[in-house]
N, C-alpha and C positions, 0 to 999 in steps of 0.2 A: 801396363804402365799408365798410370792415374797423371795430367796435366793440369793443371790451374793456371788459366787465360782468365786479364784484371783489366778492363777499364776504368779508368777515373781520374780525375780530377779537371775535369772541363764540363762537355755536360755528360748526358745517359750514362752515368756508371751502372758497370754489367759483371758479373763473372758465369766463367762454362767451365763447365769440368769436362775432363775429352778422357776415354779409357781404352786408350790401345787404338788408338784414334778414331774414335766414332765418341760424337756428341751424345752425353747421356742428360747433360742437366743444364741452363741455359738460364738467367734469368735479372734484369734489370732492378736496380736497389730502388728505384722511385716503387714498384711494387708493394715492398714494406713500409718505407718510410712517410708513402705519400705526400712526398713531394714529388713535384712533376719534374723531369728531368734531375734529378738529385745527382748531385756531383763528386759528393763527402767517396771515404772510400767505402767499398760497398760490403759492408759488415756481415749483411742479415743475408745479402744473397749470397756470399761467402758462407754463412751455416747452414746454409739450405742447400747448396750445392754438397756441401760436403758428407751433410746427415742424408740427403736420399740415396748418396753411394755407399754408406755407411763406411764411412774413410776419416782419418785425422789424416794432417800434418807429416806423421810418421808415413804414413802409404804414397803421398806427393813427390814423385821424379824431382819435375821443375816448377815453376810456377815462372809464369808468362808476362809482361806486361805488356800496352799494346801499342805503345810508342817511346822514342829515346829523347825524354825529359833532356840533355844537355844539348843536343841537335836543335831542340826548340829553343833553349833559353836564347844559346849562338844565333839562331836568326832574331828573337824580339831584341837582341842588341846592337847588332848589325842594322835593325831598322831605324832605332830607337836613334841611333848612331849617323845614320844617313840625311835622319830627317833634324836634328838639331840646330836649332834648339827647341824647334816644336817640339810639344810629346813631352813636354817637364811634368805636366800634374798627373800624364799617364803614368811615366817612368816611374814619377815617385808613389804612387797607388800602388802597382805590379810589381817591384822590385822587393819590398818587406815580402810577400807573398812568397815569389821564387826562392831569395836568401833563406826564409823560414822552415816552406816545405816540399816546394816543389823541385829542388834543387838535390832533393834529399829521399826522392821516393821508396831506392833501394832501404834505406835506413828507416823509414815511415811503414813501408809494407810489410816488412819486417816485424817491427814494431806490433801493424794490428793483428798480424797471424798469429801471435805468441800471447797477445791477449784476447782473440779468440779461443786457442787451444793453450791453455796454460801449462797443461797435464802432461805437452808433447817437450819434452826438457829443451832437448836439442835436435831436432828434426832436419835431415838431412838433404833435402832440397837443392837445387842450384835455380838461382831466380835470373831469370832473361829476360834484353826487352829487343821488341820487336821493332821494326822500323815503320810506322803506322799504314804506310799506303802498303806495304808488304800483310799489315794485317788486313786490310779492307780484300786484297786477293787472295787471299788463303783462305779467307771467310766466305767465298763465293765458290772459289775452283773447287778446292776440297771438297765441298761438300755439294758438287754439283754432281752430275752422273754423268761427263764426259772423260774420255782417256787425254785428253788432249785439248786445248782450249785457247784461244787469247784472252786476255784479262783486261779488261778499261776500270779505272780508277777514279771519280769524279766525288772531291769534297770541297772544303773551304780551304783547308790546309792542316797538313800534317807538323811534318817538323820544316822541312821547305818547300815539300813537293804538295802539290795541288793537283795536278792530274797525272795516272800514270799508265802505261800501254806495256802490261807483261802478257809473258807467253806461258803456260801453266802446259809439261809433261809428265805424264807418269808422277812422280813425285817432287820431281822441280818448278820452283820458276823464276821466270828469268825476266828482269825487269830490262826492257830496251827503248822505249823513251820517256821523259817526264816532259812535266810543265811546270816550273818554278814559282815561290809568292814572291811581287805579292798581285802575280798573273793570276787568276782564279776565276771560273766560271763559278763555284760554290758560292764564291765571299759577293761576285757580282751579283750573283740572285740576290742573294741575299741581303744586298745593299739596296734593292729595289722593294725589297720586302719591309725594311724599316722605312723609307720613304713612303710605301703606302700605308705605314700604320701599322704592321703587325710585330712583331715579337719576334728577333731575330736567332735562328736556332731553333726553335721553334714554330714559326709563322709561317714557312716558307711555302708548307702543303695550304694554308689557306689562301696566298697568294691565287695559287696555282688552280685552286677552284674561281676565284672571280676572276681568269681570265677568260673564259668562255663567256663572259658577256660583254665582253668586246666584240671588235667584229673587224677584221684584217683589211675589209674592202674600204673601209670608210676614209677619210681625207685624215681626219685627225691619228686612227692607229697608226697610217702610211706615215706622216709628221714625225711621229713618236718613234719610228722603226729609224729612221734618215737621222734622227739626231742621236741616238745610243751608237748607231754605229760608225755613223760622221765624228764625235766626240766623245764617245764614253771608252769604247772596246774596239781594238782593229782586229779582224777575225782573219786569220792564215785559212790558206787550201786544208792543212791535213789536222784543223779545230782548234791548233794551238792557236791562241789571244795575246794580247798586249793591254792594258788598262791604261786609260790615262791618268796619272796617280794624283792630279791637281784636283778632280772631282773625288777621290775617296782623303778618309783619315783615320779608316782603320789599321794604317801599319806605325801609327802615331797618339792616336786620339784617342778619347771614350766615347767614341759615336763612329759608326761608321762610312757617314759620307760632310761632306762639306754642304751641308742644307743651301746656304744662301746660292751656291752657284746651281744646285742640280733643279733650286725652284727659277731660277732667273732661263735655265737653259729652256725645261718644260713647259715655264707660263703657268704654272700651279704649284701653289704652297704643298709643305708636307701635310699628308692629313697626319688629323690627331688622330689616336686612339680612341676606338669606342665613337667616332662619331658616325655620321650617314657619308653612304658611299656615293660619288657621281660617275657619269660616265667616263668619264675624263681618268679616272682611279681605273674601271675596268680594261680601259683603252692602252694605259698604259700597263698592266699589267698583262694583258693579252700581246703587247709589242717585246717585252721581257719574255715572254713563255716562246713566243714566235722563235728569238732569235736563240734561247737555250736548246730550242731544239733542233736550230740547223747546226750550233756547234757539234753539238750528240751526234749527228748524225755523221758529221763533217771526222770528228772523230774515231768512230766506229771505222769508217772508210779505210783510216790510216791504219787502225789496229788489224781491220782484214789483209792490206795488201804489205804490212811488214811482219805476219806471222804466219800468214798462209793459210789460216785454221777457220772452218769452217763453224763451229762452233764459239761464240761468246759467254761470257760471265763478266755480271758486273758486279761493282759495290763502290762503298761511301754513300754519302749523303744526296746528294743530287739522284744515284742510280733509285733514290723513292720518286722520282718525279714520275709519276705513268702516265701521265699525257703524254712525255718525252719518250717514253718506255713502249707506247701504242706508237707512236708515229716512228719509232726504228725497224719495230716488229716488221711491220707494214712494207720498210726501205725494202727488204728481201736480202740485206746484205749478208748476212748469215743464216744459215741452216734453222740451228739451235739457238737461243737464249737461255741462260741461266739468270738468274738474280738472285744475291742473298737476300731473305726478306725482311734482316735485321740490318740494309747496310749501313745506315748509321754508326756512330763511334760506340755504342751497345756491342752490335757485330764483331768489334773488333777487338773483343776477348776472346770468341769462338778463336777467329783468326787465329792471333795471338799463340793460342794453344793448339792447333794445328799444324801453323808454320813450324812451329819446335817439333813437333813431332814429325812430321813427314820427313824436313830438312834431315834431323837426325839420325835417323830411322833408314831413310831412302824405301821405307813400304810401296808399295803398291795402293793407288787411292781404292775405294770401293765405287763400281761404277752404276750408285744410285744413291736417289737425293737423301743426302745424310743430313735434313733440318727436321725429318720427320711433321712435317705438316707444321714445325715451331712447337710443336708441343714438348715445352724440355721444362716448363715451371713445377710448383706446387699444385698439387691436388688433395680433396679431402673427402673424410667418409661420411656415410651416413649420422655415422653416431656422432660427429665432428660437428657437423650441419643442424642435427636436432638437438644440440648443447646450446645451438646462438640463438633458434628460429624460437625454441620453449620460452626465451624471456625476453622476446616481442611479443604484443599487444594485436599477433595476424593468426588468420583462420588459415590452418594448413592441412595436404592430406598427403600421407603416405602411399605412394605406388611399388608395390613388390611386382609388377610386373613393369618393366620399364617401355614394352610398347606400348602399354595400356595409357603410361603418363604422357608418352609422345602422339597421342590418336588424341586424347584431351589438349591438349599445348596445342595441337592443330586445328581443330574447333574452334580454342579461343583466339587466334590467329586469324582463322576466316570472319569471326566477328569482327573484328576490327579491332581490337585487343595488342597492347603494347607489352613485347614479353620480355624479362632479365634472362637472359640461358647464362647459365652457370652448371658447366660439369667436366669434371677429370680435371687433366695437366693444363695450367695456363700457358695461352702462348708466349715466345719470346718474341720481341721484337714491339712494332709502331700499331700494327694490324690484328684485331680481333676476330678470329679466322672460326667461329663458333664453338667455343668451349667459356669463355666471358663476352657475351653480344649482345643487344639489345636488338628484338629481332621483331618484326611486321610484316602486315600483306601489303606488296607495292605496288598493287593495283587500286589502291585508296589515292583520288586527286591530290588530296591536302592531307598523309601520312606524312611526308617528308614535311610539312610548316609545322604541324602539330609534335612531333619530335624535338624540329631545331629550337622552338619556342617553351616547350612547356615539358619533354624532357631531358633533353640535351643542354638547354639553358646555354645556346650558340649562336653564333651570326646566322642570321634568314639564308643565306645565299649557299651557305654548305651544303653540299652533296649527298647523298647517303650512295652505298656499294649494293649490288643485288650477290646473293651465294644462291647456286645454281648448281644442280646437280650433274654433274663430270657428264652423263653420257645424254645430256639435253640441250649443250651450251650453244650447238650452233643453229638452234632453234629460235634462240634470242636474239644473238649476238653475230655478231659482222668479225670472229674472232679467230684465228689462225691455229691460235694453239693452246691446251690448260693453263690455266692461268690460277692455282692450288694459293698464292699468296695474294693475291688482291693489289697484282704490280702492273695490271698491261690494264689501258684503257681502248674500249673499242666502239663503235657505233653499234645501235641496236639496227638489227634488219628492219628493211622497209616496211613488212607487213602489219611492224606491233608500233609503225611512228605515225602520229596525227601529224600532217601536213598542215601548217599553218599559213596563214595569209601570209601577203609578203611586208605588211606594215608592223611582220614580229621581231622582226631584224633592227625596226628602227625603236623598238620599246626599250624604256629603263629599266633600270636592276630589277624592281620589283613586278613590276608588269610581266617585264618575262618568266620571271619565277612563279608568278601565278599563271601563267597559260600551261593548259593539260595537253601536255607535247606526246603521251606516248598511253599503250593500255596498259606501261607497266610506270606512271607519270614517279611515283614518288623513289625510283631509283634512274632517272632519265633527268644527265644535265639540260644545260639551257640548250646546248650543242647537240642534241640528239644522241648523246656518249653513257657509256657506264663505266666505271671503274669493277670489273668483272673479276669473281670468285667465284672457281669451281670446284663443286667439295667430293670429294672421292671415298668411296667408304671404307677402303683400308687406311687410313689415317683418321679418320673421325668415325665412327659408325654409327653414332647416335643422330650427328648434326645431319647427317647424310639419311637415317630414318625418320627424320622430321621434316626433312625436305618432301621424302619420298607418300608421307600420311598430308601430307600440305596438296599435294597434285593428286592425290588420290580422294581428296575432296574438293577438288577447286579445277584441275588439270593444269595447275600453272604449278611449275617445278622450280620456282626463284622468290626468295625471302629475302627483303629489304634486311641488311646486317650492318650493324653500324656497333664502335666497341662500347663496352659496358663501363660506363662513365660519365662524368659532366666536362662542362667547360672548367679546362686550370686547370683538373686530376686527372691519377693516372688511371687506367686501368682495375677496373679491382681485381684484387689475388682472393682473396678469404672472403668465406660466409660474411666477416662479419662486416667487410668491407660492404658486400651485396645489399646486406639488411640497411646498411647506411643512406647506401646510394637510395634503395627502395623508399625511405625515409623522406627522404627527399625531392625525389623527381616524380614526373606524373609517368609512374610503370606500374600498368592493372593488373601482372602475374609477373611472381617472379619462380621459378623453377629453378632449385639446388637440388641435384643429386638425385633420389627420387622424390624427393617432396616438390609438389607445388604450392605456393602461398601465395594466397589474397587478403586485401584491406579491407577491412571488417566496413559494412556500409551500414 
């Protein structure tokens, strides 16, 4: 039984196709279209999905959606409606919108399936929609390798629900409490994330990096913690919140907080975009990270002692936070952790088309990780690759032996060499887990400047991940357990961290980001932390032998991986996406398939 699970029309449109329930094919429409976050409905990753099963229209049960369009509308009116007569110039912006098409999904998706597949006359489908936080836990449970699990829910908001605590057995689950909007830990982040300047829905993982250069001890972070939770958010024992709704204006407005009051409360205007960060920015961004993760935590609590289940799974959007996601680990409240590693509203096609099927079905889950390392996109062949690379203007060489091209990849690696890897299935999801990566030695002091500057074209202050090879990790790291998605953050052990004065505490953004904190400095936060990737060779076997020719000329078994992209895009999917990217940013090899390619000097 073939399922088609639909994200879209907010951000990350996504579709999976699920076959007898196990995830065959996965893959976000910003991939094609290159737009970042692409919302449209998802056309191309709909023909991709359907030409690698080699299926139409005719072979589709159901097809999935991953939330109930009328449940949403019912609350933007109900709010629209409360808050009156604010919210006139939103109403009348959003209402043409819903009336148009969003009102009208069933009728819309309909509509693009039949002009995708025209051939298919009448195809006999029955299309469902899912209740979204229902997709964010079927998107984690399902496909985690436990029999049995509690499920925690953390987005912005669904259709009403904003945080939700199920219990996933065998092939049910069973949702037993929420958290209603316009309560929201997601929307709170994220209402902090456009006061500091970045790009909401987007921005919220780079909040989440400049908060490590705050620092908790100080009088001002302390200041900034007493006033969010004095005024912003009342935090309950078991993580449910309260917002105080006079500082936001997103269940009303086109902005989501009321600027004038949240700068009068802080003592600091909104930053602009794109301008220079102070500490003040990082203080208070460090005071936000602080308290989302005693909510996490405070929550987690409540999901153990009203389900009894020793294992977790999480998903939505918040569950990408891995600061939040290291510091649970760590709590000991649970056995196990699961994370889907797409839980974004992406993920919640997988879901989507899961939930139908299990619910249905009443199967038996399968009790091992059905995301296959994310590897569910497009992949291409040699002769695919030497059709783009032939009409570039670059010196390239063919390796028929593919260890032979990863023993050179690793040479130029220990030079100092900034490499494009490109090979197989692209991953699904936010994480470039080595199959699209931009990869280096992260024993170089100024590897990470040189990247965020000249080819990442990013804020100075971003992070890069180290991938570490599965049976080396706690060589490195201060880490509990594999970490295959690049979701758990964890400190690096003592022996690989330079010990800084104690005047490093009180340096600014940049100062600290130039001091050489560790001997692996350019994947080493400000905080002595990684965001850790350990890659396993039965899911990748190639990244995992590049790892393995990298330590065998160096002994160091971890390669700084960051995804293969610029600032604003997504991912690339295709060669010719790669050649582009290489076009334009400072990358001295790039490797497709068996070819390696260099710029002619």
């Amino acid at each position: 039984m073939y399922i088609l699970g639909i994200s879209a029309y907010y951000h990350d449109s996504a579709v999976a196709l699920i076959k007898d329930g196990i995830v065959i094919a996965a893959v976000q429409e910003e991939r094609f279209t290159r737009k970042k976050n692409d919302s449209s409905f998802p056309a191309c990753a709909c023909l991709y999905c359907m030409d690698f099963a080699n299926v139409t229209l005719s072979d589709i049960s159901y097809v999935v959606f991953y939330d109930k369009p009328f449940l949403k509308f019912e609350r933007l009116i109900e709010s629209y409606y409360h808050h009156a007569p604010k919210g006139l110039k939103s109403f009348l912006t959003s209402m043409p919108i819903w009336l148009r098409d969003k009102l009208h999904v069933k009728r819309i998706i309909k509509k693009e399936l039949k002009k995708l597949f025209p051939s298919d006359i009448k195809p006999a489908f029955k299309l469902l929609f899912s209740e979204h936080h229902l997709s964010h836990a079927a998107s984690a449970y399902y496909v985690s390798p436990f029999p049995a699990a509690a499920i925690l829910t953390i987005d912005g908001v669904g259709e009403w629900t904003t945080t939700s605590i199920f219990k996933g057995e065998n092939a049910n689950i069973t949702v037993l409490k929420e958290l209603h909007y316009p309560d929201s830990l997601g929307l709170l982040y994220s209402s902090f994330t456009y006061f500091l300047g970045f790009k909401v829905n987007s921005g919220e993982y780079k909040m989440m990096g400049l908060a490590p250069y705050g620092n908790k001890d100080t009088a001002e972070t302390q200041r900034y913690i007493s006033l969010i939770t004095d005024h912003i958010v009342k935090i309950y024992p078991d993580g449910g919140i309260s917002l105080n709704e006079t500082f936001f204006s997103y269940s009303y407005g086109l902005k989501m907080i009321r600027e004038k009051k949240w700068e009068k409360l802080f003592g600091i205007p909104r930053r602009i975009p794109e301008t220079e960060f102070c500490q003040h920015h990082c203080s208070l961004a460090y005071a936000i990270q602080y308290i989302t993760e005693e909510i996490i935590l405070k929550l987690a609590c409540e999901a153990k002692r009203i389900t009894g289940e020793t294992n977790l799974c999480l998903a939505g959007g918040v569950a990408l936070n891995c600061v939040a996601n290291g510091k649970l680990l760590n709590a000991n409240i649970f056995e196990n952790i699961y994370i889907q590693p797409a839980a974004g509203d992406a993920g919640g096609a997988i879901g989507a088309a899961l939930a139908a099927h299990y619910l249905l079905t009443q199967n038996n889950k399968p009790l091992t990780d059905g995301m296959y390392g994310t590897f569910l996109g497009p992949s291409y062949t040699n002769t695919e690759i030497k059709s783009v690379i032939e009409n570039c203007d670059y010196e390239y060489k063919y390796y028929s032996d593919f260890d032979e091209l990863t023993a050179s990849t690793a040479h130029f690696l220990q030079q100092g060499k900034i490499v494009g890897w490109f090979q197989d299935r692209m991953e699904f999801g936010p994480r470039a887990l080595g199959n699209r990566s931009i990869l280096a030695d992260p024993r170089s002091p100024d590897m990470n400047q040189r990247i965020n500057q000249k080819t990442k074209l990013r804020e100075m202050f971003r992070p890069f991940a180290p991938a570490v090879l599965e049976e080396d990790y706690t060589k490195y790291f201060d880490l509990k357990i594999k970490s295959p998605y690049m979701l758990f953050v964890s400190p690096l052990n003592e022996e690989h961290i330079r010990k800084p004065n104690l005047t490093y505490w009180k340096k600014g953004v940049q100062e600290k980001f130039l001091t050489v904190r560790s001997d692996l400095n350019s994947i080493t936060h400000v905080d002595f932390s990684a965001r850790v990737q350990t890659v396993n060779k039965e899911f990748n076997p190639k990244f995992y032998n590049l790892l393995l020719a990298f330590k065998e000329l160096t002994r160091c078994s971890v390669l700084l991986n960051t995804s293969f992209n610029v600032r604003g895009e997504p991912i690339v999917c295709s060669p010719k996406d790669a050649i582009s990217m290489f076009n334009k940013a400072e990358l001295d090899i790039l490797v497709m398939g068996n070819f390696l390619i260099t710029k002619k000097t």
